[in-house]
VOGU-3710 file (C-alpha; in Angstrom, 3 decimals, decimal comma):
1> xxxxxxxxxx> 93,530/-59,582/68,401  95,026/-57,753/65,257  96,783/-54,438/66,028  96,559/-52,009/62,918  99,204/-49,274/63,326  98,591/-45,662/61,655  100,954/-42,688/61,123  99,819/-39,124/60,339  101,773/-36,925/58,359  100,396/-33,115/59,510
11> xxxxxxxxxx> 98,689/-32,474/62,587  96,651/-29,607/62,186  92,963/-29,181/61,824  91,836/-32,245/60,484  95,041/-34,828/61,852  93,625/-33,702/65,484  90,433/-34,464/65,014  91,564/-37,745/63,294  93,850/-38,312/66,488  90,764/-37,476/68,948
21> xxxxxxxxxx> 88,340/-39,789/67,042  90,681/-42,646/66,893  91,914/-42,349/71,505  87,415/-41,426/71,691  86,122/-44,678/69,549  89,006/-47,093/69,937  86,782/-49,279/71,860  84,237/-49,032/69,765  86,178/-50,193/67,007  87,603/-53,214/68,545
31> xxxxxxxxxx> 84,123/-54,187/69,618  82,969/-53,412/65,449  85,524/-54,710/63,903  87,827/-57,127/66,748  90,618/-54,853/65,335  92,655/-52,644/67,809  93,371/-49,431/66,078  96,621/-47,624/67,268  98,087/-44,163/66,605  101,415/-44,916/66,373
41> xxxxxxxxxx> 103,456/-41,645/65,360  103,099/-38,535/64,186  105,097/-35,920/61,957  104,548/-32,560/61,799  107,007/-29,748/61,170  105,286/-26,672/62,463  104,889/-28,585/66,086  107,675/-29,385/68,715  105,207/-31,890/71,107  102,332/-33,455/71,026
51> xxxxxxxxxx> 99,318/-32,274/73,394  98,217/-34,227/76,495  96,860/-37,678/75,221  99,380/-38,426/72,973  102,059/-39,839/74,996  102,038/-43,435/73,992  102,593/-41,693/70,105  106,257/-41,073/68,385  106,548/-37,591/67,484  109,465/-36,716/64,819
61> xxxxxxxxxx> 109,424/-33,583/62,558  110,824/-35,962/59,606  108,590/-37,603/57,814  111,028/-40,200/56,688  111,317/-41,526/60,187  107,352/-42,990/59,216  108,399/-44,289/55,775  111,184/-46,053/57,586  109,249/-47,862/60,355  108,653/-51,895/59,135
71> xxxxxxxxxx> 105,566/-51,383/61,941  103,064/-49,096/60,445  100,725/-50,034/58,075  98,715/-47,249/57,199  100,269/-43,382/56,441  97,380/-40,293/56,496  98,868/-37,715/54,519  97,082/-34,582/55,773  98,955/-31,248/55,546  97,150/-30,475/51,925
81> xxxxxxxxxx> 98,565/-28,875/48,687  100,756/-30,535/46,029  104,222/-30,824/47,688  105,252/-32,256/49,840  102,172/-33,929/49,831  102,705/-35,602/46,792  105,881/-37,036/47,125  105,142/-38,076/51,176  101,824/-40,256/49,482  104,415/-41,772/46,832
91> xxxxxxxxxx> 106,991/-42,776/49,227  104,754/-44,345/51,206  103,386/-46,258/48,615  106,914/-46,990/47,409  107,423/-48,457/51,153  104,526/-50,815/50,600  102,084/-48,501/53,258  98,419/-48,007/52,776  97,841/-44,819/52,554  94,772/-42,808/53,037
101> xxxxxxxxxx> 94,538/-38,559/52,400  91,946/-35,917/52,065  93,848/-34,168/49,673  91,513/-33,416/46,628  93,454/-30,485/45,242  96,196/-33,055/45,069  94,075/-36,113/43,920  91,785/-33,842/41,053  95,771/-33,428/39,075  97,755/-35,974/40,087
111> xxxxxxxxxx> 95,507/-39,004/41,456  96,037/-41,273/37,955  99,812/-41,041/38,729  98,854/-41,715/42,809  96,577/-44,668/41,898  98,715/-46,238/39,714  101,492/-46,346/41,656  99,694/-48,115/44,508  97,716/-50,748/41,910  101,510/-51,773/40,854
121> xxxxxxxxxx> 102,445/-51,974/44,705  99,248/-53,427/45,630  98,311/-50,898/48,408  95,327/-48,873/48,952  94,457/-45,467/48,634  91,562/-44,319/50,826  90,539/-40,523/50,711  86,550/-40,142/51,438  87,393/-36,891/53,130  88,298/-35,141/50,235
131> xxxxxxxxxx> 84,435/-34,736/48,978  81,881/-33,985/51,545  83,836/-33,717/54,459  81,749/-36,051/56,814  79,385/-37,420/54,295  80,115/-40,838/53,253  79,846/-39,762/49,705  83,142/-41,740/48,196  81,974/-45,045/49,762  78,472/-44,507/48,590
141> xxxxxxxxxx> 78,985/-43,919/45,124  81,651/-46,661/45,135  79,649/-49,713/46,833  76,758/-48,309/47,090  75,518/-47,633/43,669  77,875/-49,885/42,116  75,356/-51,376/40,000  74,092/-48,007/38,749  75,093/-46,440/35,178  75,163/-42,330/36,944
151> xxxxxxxxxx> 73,074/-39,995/34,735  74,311/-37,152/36,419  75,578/-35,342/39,629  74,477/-32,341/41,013  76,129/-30,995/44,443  76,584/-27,992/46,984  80,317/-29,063/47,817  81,779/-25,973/48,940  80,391/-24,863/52,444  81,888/-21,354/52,412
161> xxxxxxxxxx> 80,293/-20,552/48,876  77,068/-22,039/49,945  77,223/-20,339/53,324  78,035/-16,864/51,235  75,397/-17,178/48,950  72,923/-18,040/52,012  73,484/-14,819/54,075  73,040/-12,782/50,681  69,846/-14,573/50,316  68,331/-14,382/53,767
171> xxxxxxxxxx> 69,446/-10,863/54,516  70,287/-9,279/51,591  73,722/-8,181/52,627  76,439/-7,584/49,729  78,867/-10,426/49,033  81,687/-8,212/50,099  80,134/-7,980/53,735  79,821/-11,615/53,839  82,563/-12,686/52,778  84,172/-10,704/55,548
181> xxxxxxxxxx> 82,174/-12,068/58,004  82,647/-15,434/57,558  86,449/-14,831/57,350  85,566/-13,558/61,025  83,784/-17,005/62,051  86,332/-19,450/60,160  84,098/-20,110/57,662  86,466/-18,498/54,900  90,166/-18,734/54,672  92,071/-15,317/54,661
191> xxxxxxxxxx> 92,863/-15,984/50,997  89,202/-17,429/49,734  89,790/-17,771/46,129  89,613/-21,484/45,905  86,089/-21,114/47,780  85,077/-18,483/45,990  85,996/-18,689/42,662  84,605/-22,295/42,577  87,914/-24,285/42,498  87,342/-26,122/45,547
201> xxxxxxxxxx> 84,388/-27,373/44,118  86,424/-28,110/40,270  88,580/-30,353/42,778  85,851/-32,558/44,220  83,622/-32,764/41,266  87,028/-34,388/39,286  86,943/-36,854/42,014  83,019/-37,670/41,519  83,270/-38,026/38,114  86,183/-40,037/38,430
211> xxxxxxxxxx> 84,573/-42,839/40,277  81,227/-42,611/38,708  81,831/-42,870/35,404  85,068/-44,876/35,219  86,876/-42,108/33,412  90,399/-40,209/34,321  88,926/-36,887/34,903  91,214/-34,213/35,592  90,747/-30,567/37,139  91,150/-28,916/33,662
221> xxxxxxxxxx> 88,741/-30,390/32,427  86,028/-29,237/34,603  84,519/-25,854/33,139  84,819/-23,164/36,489  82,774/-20,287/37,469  82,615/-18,127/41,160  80,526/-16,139/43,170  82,096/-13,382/43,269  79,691/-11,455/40,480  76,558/-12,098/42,361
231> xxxxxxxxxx> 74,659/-9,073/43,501  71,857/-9,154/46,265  69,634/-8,071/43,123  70,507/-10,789/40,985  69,193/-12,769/44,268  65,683/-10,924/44,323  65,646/-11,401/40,849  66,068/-15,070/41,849  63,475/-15,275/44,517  60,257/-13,005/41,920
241> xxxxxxxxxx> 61,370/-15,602/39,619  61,210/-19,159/42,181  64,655/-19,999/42,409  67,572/-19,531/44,786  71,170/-19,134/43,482  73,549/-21,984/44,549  77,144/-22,475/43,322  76,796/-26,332/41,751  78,946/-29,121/40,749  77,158/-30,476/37,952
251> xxxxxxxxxx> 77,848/-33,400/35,469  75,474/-35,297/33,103  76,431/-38,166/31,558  75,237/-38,711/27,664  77,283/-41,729/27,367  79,696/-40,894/24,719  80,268/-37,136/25,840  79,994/-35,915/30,020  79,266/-32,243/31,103  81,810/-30,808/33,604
261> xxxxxxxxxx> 80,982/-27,513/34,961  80,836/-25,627/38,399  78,986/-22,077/38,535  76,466/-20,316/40,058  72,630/-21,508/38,916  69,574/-20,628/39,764  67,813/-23,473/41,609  63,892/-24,059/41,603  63,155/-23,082/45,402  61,083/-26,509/45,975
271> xxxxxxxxxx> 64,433/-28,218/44,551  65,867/-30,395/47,382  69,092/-28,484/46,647  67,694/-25,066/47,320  66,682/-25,971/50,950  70,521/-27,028/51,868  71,483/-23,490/53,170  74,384/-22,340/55,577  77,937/-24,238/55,675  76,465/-27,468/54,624
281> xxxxxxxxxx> 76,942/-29,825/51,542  74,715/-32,105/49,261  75,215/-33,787/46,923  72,797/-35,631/44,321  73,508/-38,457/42,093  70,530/-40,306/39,769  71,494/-44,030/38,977  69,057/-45,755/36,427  68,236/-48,331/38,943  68,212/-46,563/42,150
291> xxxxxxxxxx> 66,909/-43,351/40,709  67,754/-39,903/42,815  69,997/-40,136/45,672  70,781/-37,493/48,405  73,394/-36,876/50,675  73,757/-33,975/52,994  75,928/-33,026/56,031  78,781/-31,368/57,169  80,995/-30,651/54,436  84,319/-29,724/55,920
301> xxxxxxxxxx> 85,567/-29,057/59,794  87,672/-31,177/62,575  85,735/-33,773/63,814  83,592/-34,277/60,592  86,406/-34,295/58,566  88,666/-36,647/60,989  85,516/-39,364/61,155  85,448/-39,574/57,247  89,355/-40,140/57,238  89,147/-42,509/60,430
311> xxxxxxxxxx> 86,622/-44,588/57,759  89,117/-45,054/55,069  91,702/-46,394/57,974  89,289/-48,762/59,359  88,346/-50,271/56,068  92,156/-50,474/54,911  92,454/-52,279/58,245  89,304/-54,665/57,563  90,956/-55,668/54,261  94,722/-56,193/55,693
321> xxxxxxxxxx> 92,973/-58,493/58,276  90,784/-60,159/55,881  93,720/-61,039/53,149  91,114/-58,807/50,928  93,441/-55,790/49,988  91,890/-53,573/46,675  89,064/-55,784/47,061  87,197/-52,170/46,242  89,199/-50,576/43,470  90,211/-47,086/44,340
331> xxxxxxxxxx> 87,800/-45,568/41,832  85,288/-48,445/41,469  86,240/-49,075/38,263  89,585/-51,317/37,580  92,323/-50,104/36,438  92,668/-51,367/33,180  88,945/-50,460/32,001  89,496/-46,275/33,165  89,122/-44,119/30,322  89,979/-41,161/28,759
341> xxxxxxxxxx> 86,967/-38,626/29,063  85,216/-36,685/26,374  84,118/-33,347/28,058  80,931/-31,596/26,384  82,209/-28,445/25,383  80,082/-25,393/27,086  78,983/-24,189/23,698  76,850/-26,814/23,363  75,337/-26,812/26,634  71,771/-26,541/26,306
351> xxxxxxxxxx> 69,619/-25,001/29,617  67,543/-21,923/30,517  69,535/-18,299/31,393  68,907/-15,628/33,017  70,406/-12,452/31,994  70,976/-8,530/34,158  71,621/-6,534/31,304  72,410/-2,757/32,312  71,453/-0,138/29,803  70,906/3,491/30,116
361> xxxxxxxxxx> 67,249/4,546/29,860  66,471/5,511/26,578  63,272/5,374/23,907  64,362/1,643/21,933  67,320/-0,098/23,744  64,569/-2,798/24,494  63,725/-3,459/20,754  67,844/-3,302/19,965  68,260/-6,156/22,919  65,376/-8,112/22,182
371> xxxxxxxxxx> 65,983/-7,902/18,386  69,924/-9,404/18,937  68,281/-12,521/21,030  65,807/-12,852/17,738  68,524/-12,718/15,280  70,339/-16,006/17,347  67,493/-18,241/17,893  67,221/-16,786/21,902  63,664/-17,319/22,893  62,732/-15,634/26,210
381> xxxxxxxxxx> 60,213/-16,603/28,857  59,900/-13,451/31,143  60,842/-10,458/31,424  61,636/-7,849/34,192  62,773/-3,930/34,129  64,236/-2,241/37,002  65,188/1,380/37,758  67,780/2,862/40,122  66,794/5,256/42,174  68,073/8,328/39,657
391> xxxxxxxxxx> 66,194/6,572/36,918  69,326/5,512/34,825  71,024/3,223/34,670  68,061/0,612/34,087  68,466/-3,353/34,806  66,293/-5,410/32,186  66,455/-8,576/33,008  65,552/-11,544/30,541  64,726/-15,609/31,439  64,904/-17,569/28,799
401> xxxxxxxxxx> 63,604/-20,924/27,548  66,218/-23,590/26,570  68,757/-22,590/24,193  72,443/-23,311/23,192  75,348/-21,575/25,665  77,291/-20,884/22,051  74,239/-18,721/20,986  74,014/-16,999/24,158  77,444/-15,798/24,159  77,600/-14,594/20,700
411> xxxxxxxxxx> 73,976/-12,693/21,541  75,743/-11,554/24,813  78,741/-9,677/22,730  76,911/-7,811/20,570  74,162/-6,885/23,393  77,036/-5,530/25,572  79,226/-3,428/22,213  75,350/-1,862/21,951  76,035/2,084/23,087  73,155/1,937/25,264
421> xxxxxxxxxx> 74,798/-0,788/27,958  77,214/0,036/30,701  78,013/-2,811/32,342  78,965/-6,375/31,208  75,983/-8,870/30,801  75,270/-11,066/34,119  74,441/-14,395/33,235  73,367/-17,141/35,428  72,417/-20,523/34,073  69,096/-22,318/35,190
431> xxxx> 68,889/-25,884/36,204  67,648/-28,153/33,781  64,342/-29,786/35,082  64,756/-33,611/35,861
//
């Protein structure tokens, strides 16, 4: 019987429940696999001990006590961020140690450097927990649909966004109030910028676009919008119109050029996306062989998390055993044929909008709005006007048909210099039919 031996680096959150899913289904794996799966230290710096259950596992604060130990073969690197993280995954590459992490802030800036270094050391890199928490999303788009050119990907990928946006929707209560409240059930961090503000998302959908289109995406490439503008009217807006407002990952491949963008879009309600509500994820790809694909579960959380990261370990372990390391490449693709990517540039996005413009009530600020969207090609589909309750200011709101972002934006300006508006223009893009 082989014996696989596995270090963490960071036992918080998501190295527990990595620690209780590898003592609750080490039987389980010997019996799937004939591979006996052992915990065999720990480091962590903000611990002393490790809890009842643990004593057959070295616990050091020091890191480099893993790196030096000729007995482990595979190092999780999960205590998040860029450093020390960084330099713990590179060392243990350097040391010749599998590694596996769910560290996509980490991996959406610095994974070409991380990849590269284990390809010339000839060790893998496993991280399916850094997209989708639980979902096997990583190992699907890599085996899975390997024989699929992507058209695009479409995904719900932050749970505390989604689960925002779904309490705003279902009870109408302001985004302020929400966001508090899931702060108050561990939905939110205390600082919930990354969640909010969409960069979470920027992080995962780098990774996605990585692997399915063989290209070296990085987060600055990826266009980012947040939440943190949407109003519980721009939601009943939403719902008179058909749609509910998610925050997206979305990329569309036109073969020589690939959209990057996360932001808030209004989603047909009968759109399989729409009905993923709460702290859950999904995630959509369309291959053109397979055609659309689905994936939906817990996004993020201990045990969830842990089960996608015990995954990785079990298939690095598979491939040690088998003499069949990197017989997956990290990204799909190999090495040598990743490229450099050509991101569409949002001007030239082309989808529906829909626009909250706030003017103050007077005889002809309709004809001055609607002529500015004439003058730049904007052709509109519906229209809605609503009052407050002392008459002024007014919300007009506008969906169009397909036009050009570029042409919205310049309409946009000169709509909000207009004398008559007191607010900036909301705008909220519309999925694209497919």
């Amino acid at each position: 019987m082989k014996e696989i031996r596995v270090a963490i680096i960071g036992f918080g959150t998501v190295g527990q429940g990595l620690g209780q899913t590898m003592l609750a289904q080490h039987e389980r794996l010997l019996q799937r696999t004939g591979i006996s799966y052992v915990l065999a230290a720990v480091a962590d710096t903000s611990i002393t001990s490790l809890p009842k259950g643990y004593e057959h596992v070295t616990f050091s604060q020091d890191a480099n006590d893993i790196f030096a130990d000729p007995t482990i073969d595979i190092v999780v690197e999960l205590i998040g961020g860029m450093e020390p993280a960084k330099s713990f995954l590179l060392k243990a590459i350097e040391c010749g140690k599998h590694v596996v992490t769910a560290n996509k802030a980490l991996l959406s800036v610095h994974g070409k450097e991380i990849f590269t270094a284990a390809n010339k050391k000839n060790v893998e890199v496993g991280f399916e927990a850094s997209v989708g928490g639980g979902i096997p999303v990583i190992k699907a788009l890599k085996e899975g649909l390997v024989a699929n050119k992507i058209n695009f990907i479409k995904g719900i990928l932050n749970g505390t966004a989604n689960y925002i946006l779904s309490q705003m929707t279902d009870h109408g209560t302001p985004f302020d109030e929400v966001l508090a409240e899931a702060q108050a059930l561990g939905f939110a961090e205390a600082d919930p910028t990354y969640d909010i503000e969409g960069i979470d998302t920027a992080h995962k959908l780098a990774i996605l676009m990585s692997i399915a289109y063989g290209l070296n995406v990085h987060l600055d490439d990826i266009n980012v919008e947040g939440i943190s503008s949407i109003k519980p009217i721009d939601i009943e807006f939403a719902r008179q119109f058909g749609y509910r407002i998610k925050l997206l990952a979305i990329s569309r491949n036109h073969g020589d050029h690939v959209e990057a963008r996360v932001h808030p879009t209004m989603v047909p309600a009968e759109h399989m996306l729409a009905t993923i509500n709460g702290a859950f994820n999904g995630i959509q790809f369309q291959g053109d062989t397979v055609g659309d694909v689905l994936l939906y579960g817990q996004g993020a959380g201990m045990m969830p998390t842990g089960s996608a990261v015990a995954a990785d370990v079990v298939d690095i372990g598979r491939n040690i055993v088998s003499n069949a390391v990197n017989r997956v490449s990290p990204l799909s693709y190999l090495p040598e044929n990743m490229g450099t990517p050509r991101i569409t540039p949002m001007s030239e996005l082309v989808c529906p909008f829909y626009f909250r413009i706030t003017v103050q009530d007077r005889p002809g600020a309709l004809a001055q709005i609607t002529s500015i969207f004439g003058t730049h090609g904007i052709s509109i589909q519906s229209m809605m006007q609503q009052a407050d309750e002392d008459n002024d200011p007014v919300y007009i709101v506008f969906r169009t048909h397909l036009t050009t972002e570029g042409g919205v934006n310049k309409a946009l300006a000169e709509i909000d210099a207009l004398d008559v508006c007191t607010a900036p223009t909301v705008k909220i893009r519309l999925m694209n039919a497919e």
